[in-house]
C-alpha positions in Angstrom: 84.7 111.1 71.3 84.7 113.3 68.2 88.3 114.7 67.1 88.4 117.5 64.3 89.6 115.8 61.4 90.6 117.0 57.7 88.7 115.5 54.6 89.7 115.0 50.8 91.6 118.2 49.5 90.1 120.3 46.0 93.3 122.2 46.0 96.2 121.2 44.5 97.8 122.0 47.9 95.3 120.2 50.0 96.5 117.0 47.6 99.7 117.3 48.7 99.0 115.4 52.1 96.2 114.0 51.0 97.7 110.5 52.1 96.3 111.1 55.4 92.8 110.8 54.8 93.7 107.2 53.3 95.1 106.7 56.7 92.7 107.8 58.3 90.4 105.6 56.7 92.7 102.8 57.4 93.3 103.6 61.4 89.3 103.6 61.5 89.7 100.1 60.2 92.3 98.9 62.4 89.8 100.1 65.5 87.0 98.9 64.0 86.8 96.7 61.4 85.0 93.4 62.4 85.8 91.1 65.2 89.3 90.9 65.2 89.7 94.4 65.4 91.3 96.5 68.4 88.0 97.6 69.8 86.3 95.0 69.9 89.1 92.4 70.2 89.9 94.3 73.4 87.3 95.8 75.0 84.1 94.6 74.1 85.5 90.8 74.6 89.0 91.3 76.1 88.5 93.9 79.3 84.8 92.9 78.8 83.8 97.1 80.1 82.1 97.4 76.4 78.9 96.3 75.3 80.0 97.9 72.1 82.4 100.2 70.7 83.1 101.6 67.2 85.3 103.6 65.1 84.5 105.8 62.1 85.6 108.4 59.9 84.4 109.9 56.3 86.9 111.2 54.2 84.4 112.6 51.8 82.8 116.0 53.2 82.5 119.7 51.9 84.7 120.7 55.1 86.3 119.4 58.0 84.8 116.3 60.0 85.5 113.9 62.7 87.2 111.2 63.4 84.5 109.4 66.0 85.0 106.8 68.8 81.7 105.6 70.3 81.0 103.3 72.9 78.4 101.8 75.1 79.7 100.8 78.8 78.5 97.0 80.4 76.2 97.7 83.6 79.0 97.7 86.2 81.4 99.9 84.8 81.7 103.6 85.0 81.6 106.0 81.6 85.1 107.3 82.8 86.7 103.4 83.0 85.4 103.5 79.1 86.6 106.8 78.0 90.0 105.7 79.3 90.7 102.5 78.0 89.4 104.3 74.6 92.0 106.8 75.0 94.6 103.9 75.7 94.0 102.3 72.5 94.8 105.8 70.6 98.1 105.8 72.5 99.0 102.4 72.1 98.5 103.4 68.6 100.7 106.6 68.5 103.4 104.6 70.4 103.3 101.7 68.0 102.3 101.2 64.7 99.8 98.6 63.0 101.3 95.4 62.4 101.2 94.1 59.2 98.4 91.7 59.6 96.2 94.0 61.2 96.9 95.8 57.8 96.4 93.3 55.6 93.0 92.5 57.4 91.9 96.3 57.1 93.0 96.3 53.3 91.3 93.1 52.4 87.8 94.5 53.7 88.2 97.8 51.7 88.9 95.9 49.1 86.4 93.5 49.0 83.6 96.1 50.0 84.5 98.3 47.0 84.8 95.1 44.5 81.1 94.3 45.9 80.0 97.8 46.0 80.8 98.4 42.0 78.2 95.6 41.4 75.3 98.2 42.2 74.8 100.5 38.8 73.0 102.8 42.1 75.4 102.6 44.1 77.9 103.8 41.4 75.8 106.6 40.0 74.9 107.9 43.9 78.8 107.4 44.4 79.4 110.0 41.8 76.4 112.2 42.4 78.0 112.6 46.4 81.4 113.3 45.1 80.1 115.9 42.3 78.1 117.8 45.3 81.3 118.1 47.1 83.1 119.5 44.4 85.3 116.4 43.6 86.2 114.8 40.1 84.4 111.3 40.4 87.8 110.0 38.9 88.5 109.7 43.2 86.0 106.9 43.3 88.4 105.0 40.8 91.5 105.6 42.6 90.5 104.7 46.2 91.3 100.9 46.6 94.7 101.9 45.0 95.4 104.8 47.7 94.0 102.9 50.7 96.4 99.7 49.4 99.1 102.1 49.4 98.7 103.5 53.3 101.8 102.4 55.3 101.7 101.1 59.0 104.0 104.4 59.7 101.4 106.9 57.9 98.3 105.3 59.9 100.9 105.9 63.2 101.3 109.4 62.2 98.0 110.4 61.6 97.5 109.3 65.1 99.7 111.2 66.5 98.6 114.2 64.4 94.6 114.2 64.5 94.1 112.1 67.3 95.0 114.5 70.0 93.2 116.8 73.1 93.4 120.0 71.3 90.9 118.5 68.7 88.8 116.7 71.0 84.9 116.9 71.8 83.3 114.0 74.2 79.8 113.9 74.5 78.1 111.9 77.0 74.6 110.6 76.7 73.1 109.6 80.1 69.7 107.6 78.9 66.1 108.3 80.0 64.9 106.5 83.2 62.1 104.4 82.8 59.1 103.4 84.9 59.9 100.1 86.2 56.4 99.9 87.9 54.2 99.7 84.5 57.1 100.2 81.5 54.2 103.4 81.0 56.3 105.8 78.5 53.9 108.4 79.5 54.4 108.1 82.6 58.2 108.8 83.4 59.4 110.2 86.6 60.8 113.8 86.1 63.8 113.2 83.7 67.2 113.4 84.9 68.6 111.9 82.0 71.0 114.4 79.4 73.6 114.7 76.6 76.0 116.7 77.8 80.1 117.5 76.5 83.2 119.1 77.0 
């Protein structure tokens, strides 16, 4: 499930709400940020209907992206059971804000991955090198742990609300490849019914 969503402004106007991609970032975090996170907290070892699911979102990109939610269904349950209790957590999410641990948690790993990251003289220089390409002052590198430890548990609400909706929504489904069960023989597949198909 891809929704359109905005990336880091150039423009002085784009800067002027350029809070929500930190939120972004954030609500990405608070979906899918380890363990304890809502995703897999809830359905991967709650509801148990995911064998995985996952959250992500680049605020970094020469023009619009999306905000992604991908998951992988158990045996027994049906693509459709998934794609609903994925769209439940976004509601539960535009009805009610992040708690403040949840935030604290996100924060703490954004922190702690940058302060690791800024180890790597490579990973600085290719840090820069991305953001130049994009036409943005590398100076946003600097300032990111500041703006994501500034995100509120009302702005990650709102940018819910805002992005997260139908009229930005693609869902792609990928039904996998059938395989020979009588010799595992790749070359020797039955006809193929298997697609990736959307709406």
């Amino acid at each position: 499930m891809g929704y359109k969503a905005p990336v880091l402004g150039r423009t002085e106007k784009d800067r002027e709400n350029e809070w929500e991609v930190y939120a972004l970032e954030v609500l990405a975090g608070v979906l899918d940020g380890g363990s304890s996170a809502r995703l897999s907290n809830n359905l991967v070892r709650g509801q148990q209907i995911a064998n995985s699911a996952s959250a992500s979102y680049g605020m970094t990109a020469r023009h619009d992206t999306l905000f992604v939610l991908s998951a992988v269904p158990n045996d027994d349950i049906a693509i459709e059971v998934l794609e609903f209790a994925l769209r439940e957590e976004i509601s539960t999410l535009q009805n009610q804000p992040p708690d403040n641990e949840e935030l604290d948690r996100v924060k703490a790993q954004v922190v702690a991955a940058q302060v690791y990251q800024q180890d790597s003289t490579f990973y600085q220089a290719m840090e820069v090198g991305m953001l130049d390409t994009i036409g943005l002052p590398w100076q946003v590198k600097d300032a990111y742990v500041e703006k994501i430890l500034a995100v509120t548990a009302k702005q990650v609400q709102q940018v819910a609300i805002k992005y997260l909706i139908e009229e930005r929504l693609t869902v792609a489904i990928l039904d996998p490849l059938p395989i020979d069960e009588n010799n595992g023989n790749n070359n020797q597949r039955a006809p193929s019914t298997g697609a990736a198909h959307g709406r």
